[in-house]
Biopython code that builds the backbone (N, CA, C, O; Angstrom):
import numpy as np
from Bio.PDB.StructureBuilder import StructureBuilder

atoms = [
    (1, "UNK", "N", (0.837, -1.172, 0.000)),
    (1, "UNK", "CA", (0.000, 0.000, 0.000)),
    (1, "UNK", "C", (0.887, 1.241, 0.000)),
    (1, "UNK", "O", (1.998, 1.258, 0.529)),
    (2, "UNK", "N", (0.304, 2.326, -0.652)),
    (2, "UNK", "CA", (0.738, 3.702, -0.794)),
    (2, "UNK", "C", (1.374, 4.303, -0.068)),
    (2, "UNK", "O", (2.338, 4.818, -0.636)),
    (3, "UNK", "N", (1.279, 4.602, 1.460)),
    (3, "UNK", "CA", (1.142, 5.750, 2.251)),
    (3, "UNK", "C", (1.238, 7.096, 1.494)),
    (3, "UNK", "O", (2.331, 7.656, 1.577)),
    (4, "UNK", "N", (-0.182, 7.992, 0.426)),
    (4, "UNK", "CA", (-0.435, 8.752, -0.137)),
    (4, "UNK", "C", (0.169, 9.851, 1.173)),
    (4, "UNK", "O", (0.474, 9.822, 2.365)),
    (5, "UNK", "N", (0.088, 10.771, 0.032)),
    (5, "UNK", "CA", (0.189, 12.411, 0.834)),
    (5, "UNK", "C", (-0.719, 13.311, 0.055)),
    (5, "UNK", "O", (-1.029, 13.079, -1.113)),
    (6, "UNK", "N", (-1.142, 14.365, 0.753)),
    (6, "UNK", "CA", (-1.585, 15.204, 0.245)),
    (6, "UNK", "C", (-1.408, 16.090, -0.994)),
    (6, "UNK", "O", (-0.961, 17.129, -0.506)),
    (7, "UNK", "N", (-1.488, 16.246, -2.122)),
    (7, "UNK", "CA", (-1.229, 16.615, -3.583)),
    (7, "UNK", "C", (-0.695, 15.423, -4.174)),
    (7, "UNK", "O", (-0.261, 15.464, -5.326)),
    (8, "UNK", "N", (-0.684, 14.363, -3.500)),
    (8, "UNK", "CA", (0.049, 13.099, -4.804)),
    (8, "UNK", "C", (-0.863, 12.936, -5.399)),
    (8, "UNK", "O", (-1.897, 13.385, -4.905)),
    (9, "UNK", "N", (-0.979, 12.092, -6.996)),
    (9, "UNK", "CA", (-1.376, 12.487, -8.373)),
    (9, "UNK", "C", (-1.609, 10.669, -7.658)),
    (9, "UNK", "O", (-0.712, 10.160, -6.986)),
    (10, "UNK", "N", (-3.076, 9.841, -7.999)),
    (10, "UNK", "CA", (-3.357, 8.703, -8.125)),
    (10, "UNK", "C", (-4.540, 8.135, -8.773)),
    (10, "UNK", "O", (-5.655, 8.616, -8.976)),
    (11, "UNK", "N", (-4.133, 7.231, -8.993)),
    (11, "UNK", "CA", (-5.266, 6.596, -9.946)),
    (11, "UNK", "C", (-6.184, 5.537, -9.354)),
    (11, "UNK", "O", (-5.619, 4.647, -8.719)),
    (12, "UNK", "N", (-7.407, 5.492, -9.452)),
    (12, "UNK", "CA", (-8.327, 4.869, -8.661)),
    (12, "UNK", "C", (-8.586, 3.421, -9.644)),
    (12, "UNK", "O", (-9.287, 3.420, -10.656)),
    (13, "UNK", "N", (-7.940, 2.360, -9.160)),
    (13, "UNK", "CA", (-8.143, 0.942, -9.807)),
    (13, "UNK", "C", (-9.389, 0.376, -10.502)),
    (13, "UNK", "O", (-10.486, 0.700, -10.047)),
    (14, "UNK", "N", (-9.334, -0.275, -11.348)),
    (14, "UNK", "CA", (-10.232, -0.677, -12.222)),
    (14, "UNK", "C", (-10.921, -2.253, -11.963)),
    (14, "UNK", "O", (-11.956, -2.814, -12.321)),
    (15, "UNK", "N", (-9.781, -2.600, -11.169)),
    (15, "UNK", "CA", (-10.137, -4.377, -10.851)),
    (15, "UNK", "C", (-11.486, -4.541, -10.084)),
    (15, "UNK", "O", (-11.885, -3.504, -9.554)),
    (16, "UNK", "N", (-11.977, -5.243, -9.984)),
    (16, "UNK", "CA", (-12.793, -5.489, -9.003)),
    (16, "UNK", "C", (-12.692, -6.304, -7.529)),
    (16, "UNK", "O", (-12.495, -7.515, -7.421)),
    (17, "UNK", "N", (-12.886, -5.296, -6.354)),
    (17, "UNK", "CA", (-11.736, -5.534, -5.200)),
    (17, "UNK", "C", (-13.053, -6.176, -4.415)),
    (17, "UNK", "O", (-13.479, -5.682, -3.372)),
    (18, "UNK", "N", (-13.517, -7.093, -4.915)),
    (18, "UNK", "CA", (-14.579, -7.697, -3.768)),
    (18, "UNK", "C", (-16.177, -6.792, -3.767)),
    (18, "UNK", "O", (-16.799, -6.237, -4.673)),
    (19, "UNK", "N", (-16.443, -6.966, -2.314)),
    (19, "UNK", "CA", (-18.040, -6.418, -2.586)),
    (19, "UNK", "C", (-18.150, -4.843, -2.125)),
    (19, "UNK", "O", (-19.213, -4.255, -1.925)),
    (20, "UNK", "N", (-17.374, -4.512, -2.051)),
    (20, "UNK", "CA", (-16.961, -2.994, -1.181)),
    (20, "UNK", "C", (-17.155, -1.865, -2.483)),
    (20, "UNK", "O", (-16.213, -1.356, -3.089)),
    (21, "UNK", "N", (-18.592, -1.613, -2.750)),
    (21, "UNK", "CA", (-19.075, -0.746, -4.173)),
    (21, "UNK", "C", (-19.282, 0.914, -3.791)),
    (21, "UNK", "O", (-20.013, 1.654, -4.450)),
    (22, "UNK", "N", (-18.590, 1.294, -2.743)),
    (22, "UNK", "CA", (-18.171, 2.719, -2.037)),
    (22, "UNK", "C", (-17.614, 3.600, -3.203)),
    (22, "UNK", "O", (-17.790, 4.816, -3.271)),
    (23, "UNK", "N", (-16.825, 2.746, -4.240)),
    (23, "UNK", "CA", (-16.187, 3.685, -4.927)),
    (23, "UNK", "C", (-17.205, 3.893, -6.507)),
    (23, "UNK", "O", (-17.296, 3.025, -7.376)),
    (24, "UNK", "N", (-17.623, 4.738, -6.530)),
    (24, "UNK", "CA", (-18.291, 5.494, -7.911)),
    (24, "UNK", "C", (-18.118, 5.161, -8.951)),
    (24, "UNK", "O", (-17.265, 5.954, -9.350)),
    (25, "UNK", "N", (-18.384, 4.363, -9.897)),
    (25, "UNK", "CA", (-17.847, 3.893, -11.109)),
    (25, "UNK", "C", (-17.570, 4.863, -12.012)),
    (25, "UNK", "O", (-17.160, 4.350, -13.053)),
    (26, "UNK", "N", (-17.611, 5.896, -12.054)),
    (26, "UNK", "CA", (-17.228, 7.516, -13.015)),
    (26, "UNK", "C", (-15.750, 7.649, -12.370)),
    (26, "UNK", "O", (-14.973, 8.412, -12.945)),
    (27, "UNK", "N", (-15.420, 7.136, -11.511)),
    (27, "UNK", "CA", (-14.183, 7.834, -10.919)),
    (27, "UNK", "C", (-13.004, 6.425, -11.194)),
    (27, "UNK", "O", (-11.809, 6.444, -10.899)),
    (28, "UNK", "N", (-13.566, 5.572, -11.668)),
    (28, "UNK", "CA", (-12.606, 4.331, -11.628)),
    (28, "UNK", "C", (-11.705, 4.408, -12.944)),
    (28, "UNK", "O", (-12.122, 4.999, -13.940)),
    (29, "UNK", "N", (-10.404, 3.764, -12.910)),
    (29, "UNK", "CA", (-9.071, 4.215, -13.798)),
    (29, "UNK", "C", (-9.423, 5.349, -14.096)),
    (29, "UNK", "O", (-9.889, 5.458, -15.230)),
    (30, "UNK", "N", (-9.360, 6.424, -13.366)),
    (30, "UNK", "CA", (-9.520, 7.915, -13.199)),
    (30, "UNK", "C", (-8.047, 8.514, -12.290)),
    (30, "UNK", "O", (-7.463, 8.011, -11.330)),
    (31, "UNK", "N", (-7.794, 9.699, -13.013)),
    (31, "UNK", "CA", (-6.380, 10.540, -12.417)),
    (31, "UNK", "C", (-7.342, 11.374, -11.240)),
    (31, "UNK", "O", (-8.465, 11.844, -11.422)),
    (32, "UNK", "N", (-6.577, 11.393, -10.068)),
    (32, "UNK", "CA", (-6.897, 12.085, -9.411)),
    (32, "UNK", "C", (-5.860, 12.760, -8.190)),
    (32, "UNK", "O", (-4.780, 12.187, -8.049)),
    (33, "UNK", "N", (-6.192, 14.119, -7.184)),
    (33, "UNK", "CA", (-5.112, 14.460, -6.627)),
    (33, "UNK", "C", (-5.708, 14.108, -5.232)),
    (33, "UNK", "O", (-6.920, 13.897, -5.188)),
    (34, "UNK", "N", (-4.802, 14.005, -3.820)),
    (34, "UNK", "CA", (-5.225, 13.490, -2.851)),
    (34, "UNK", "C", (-5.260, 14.666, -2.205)),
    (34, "UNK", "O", (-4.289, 15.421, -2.157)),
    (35, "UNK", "N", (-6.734, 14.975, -1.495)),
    (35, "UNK", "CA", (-6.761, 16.215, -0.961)),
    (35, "UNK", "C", (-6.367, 16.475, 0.674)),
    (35, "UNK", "O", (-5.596, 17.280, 1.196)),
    (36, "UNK", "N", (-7.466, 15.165, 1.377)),
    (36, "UNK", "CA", (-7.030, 14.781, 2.429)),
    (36, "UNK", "C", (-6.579, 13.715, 2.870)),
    (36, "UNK", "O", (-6.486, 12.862, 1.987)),
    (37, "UNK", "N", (-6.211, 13.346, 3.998)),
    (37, "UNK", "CA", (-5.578, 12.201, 4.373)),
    (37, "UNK", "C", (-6.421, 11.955, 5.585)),
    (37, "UNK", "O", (-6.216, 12.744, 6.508)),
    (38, "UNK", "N", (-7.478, 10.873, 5.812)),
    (38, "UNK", "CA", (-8.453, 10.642, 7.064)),
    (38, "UNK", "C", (-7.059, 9.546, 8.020)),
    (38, "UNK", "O", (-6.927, 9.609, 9.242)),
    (39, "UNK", "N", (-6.431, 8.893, 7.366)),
    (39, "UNK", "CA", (-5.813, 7.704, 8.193)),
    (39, "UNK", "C", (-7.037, 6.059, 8.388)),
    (39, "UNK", "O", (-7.988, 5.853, 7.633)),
    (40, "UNK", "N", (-6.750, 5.399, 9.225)),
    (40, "UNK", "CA", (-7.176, 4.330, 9.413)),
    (40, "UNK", "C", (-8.868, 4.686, 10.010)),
    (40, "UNK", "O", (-8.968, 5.493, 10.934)),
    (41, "UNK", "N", (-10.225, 4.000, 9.391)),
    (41, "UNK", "CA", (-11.415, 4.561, 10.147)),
    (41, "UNK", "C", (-11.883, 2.875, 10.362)),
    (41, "UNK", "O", (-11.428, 1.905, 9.756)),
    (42, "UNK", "N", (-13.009, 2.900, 11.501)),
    (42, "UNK", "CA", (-13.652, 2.324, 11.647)),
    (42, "UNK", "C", (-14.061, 1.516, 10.730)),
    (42, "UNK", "O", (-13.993, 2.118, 9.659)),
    (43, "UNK", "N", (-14.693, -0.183, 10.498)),
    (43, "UNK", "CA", (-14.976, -0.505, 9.367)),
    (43, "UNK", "C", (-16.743, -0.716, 10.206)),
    (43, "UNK", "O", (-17.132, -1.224, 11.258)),
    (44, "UNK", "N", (-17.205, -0.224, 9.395)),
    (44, "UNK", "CA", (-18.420, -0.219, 9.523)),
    (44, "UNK", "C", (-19.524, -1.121, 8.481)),
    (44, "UNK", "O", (-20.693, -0.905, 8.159)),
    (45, "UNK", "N", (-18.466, -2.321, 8.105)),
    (45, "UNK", "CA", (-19.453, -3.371, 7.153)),
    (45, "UNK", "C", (-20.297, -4.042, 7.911)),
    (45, "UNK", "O", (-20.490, -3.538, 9.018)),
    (46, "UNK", "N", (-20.816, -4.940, 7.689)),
    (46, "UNK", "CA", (-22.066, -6.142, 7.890)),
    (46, "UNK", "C", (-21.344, -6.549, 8.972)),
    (46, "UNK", "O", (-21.775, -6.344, 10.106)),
    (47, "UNK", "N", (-19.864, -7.329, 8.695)),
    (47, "UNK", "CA", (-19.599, -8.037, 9.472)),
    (47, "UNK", "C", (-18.323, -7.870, 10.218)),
    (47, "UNK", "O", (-17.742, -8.779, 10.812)),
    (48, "UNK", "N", (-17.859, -6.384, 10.121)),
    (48, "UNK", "CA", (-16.942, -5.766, 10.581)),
    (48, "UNK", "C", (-15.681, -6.462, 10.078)),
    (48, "UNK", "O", (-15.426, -7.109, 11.095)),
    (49, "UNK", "N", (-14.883, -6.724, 9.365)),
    (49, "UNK", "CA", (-13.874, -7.823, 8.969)),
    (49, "UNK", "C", (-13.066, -7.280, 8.120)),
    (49, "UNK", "O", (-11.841, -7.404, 8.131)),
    (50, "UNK", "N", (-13.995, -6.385, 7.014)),
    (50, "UNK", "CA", (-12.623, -5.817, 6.393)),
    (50, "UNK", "C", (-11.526, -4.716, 6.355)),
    (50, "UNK", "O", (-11.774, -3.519, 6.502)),
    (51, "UNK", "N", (-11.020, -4.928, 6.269)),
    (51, "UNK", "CA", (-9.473, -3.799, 6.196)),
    (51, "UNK", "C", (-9.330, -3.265, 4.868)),
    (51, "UNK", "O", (-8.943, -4.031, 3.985)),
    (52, "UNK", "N", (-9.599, -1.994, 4.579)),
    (52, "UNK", "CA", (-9.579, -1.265, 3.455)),
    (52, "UNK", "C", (-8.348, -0.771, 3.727)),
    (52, "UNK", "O", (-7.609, -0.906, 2.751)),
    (53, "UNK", "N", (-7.800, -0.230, 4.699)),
    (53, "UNK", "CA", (-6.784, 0.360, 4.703)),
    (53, "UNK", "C", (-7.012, 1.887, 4.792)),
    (53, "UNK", "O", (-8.211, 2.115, 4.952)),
    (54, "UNK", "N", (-6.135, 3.190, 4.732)),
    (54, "UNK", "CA", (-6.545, 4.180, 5.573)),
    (54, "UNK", "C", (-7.544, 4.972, 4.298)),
    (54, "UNK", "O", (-7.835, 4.487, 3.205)),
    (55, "UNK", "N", (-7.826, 5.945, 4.692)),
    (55, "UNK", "CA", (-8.901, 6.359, 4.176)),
    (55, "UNK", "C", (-8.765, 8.071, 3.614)),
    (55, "UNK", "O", (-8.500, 8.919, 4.465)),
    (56, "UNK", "N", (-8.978, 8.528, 2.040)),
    (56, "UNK", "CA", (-8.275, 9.633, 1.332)),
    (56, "UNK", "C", (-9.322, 10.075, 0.485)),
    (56, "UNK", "O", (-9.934, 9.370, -0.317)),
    (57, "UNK", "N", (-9.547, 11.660, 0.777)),
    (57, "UNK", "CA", (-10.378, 12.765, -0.119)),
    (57, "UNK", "C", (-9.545, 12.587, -1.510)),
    (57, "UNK", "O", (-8.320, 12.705, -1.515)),
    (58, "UNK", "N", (-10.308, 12.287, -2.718)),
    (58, "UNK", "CA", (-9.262, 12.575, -3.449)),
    (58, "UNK", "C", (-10.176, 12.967, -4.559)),
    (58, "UNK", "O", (-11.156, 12.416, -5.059)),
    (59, "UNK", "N", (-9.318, 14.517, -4.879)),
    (59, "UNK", "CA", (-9.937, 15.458, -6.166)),
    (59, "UNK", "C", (-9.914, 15.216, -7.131)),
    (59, "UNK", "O", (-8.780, 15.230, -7.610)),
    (60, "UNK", "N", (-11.005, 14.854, -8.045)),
    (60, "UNK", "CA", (-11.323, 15.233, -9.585)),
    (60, "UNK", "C", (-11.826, 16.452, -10.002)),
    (60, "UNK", "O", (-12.589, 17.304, -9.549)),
    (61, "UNK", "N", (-11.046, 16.245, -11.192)),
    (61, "UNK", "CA", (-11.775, 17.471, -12.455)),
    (61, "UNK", "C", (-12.948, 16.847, -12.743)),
    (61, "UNK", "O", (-13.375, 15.724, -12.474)),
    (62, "UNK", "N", (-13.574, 18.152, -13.578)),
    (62, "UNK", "CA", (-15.225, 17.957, -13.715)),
    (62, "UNK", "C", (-15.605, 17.202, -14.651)),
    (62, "UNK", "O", (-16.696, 16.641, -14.551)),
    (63, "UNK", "N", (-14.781, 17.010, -15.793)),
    (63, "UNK", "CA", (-14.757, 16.227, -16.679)),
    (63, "UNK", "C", (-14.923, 14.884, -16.681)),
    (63, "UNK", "O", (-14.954, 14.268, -17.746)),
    (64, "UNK", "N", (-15.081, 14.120, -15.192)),
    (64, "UNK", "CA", (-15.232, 12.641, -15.164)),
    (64, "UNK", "C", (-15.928, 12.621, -13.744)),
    (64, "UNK", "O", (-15.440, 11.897, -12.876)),
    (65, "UNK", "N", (-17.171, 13.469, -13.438)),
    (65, "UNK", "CA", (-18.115, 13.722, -12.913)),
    (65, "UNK", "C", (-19.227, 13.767, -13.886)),
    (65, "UNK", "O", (-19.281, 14.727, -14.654)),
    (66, "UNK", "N", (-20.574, 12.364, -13.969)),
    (66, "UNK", "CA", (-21.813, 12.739, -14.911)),
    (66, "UNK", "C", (-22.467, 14.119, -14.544)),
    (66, "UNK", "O", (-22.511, 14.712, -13.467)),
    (67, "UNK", "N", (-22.902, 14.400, -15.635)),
    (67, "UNK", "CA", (-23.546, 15.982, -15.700)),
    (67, "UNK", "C", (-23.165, 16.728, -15.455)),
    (67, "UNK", "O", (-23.938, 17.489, -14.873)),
    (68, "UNK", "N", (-21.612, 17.272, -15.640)),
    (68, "UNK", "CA", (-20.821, 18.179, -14.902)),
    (68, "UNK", "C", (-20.141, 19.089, -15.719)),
    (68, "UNK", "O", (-19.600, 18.867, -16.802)),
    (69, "UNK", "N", (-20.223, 20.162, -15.077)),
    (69, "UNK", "CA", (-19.789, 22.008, -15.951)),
    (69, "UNK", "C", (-18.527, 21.842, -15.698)),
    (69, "UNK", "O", (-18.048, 21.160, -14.791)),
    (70, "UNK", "N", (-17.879, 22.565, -16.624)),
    (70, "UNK", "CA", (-16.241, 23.120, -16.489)),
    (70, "UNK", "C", (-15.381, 22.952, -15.719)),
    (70, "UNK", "O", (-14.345, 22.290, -15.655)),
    (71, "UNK", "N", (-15.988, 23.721, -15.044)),
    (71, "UNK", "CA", (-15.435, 24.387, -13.896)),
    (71, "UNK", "C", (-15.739, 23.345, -12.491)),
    (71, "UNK", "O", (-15.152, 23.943, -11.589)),
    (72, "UNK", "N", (-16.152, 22.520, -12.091)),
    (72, "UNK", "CA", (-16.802, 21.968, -11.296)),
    (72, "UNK", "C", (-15.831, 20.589, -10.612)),
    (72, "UNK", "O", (-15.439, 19.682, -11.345)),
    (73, "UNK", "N", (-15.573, 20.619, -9.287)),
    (73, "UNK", "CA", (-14.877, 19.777, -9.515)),
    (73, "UNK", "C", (-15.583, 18.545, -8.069)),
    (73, "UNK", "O", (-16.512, 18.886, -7.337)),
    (74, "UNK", "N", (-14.801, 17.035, -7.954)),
    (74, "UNK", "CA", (-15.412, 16.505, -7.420)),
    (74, "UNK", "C", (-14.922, 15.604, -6.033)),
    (74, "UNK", "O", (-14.180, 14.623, -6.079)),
    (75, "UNK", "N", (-15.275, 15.948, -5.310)),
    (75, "UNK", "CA", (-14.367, 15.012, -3.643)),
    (75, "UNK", "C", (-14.813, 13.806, -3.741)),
    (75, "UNK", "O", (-16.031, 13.694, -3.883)),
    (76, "UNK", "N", (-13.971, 12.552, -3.695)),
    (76, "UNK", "CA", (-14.667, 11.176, -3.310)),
    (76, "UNK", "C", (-13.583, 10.729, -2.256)),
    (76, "UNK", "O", (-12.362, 10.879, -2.303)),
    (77, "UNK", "N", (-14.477, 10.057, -1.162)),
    (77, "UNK", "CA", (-13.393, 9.168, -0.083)),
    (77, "UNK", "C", (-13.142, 7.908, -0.750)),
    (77, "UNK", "O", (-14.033, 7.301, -1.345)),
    (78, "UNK", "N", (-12.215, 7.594, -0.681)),
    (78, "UNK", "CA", (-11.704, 6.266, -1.198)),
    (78, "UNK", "C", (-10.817, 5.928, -0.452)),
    (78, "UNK", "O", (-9.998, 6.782, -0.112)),
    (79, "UNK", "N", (-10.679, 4.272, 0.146)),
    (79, "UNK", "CA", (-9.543, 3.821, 0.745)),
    (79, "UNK", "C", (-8.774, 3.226, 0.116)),
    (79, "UNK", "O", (-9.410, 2.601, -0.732)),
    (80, "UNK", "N", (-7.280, 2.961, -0.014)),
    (80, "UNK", "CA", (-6.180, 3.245, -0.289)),
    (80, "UNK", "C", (-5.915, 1.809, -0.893)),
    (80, "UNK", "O", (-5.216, 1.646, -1.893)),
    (81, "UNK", "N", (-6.659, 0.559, -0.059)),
    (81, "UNK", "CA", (-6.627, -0.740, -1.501)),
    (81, "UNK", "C", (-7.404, -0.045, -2.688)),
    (81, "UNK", "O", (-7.493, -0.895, -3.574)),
    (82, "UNK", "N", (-7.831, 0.790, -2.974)),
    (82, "UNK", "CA", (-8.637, 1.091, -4.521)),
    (82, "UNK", "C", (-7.607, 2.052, -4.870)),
    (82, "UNK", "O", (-7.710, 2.043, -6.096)),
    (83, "UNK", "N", (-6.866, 2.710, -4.652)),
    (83, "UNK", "CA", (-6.115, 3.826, -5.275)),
    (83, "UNK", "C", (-4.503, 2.966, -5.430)),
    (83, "UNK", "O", (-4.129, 1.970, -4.811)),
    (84, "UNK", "N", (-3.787, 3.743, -6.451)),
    (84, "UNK", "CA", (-2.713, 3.229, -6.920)),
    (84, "UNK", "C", (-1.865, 4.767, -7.291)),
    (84, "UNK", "O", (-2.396, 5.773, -7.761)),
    (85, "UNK", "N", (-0.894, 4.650, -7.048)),
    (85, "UNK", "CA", (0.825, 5.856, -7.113)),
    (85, "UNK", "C", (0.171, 6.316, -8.637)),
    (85, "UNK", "O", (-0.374, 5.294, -9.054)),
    (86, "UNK", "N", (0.020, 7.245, -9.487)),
    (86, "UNK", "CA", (0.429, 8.116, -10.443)),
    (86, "UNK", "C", (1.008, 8.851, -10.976)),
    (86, "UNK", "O", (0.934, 9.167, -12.164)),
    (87, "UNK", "N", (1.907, 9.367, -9.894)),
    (87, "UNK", "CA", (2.838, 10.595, -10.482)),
    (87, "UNK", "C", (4.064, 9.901, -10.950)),
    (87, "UNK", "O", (4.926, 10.640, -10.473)),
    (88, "UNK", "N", (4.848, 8.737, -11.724)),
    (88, "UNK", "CA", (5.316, 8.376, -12.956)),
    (88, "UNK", "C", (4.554, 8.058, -14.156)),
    (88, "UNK", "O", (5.138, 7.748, -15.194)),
]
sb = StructureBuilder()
sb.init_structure("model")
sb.init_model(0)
sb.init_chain("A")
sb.init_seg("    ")
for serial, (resi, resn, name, xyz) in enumerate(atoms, 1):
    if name == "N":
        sb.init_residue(resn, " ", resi, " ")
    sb.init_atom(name, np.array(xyz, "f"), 0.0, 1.0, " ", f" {name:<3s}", serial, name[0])
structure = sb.get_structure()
């Protein structure tokens, strides 16, 4: 896993990581920048068990947001098994 920072450039994985459907399908193999950094949260599934790993605001342009203006841009939390390094 990553340990992201804040402004690193990452890309949100395309695989399919189990039943954990939190992440937006508009935002998947999508560039994005990491805005915040939450760290490790609570798992709050069915059966409490899984480990996503820590947990990251991470900014899109508007352009890979449905129905979305210019200018507009978009926050999604995502934990850090779905995101992958981008800036090479």
């Amino acid at each position: 896993m990553g340990g992201f920072v804040v402004s690193q450039r990452v890309r949100v994985k395309t695989e399919n990581l189990g039943p954990n459907r939190r992440v937006p399908d508009y935002v998947r193999g999508r560039l994005g920048v990491v805005f915040r950094v939450h760290g490790a949260v609570p798992d709050y599934s069915h059966d409490h068990s899984e480990d996503w790993g820590p947990l990251y605001s991470v900014l899109f342009g508007s352009t890979q947001a449905p129905d979305s203006h210019s200018n507009e841009k978009v926050i999604v939390d995502i934990h850090e098994s779905w995101l992958a390094d981008a800036t090479t």
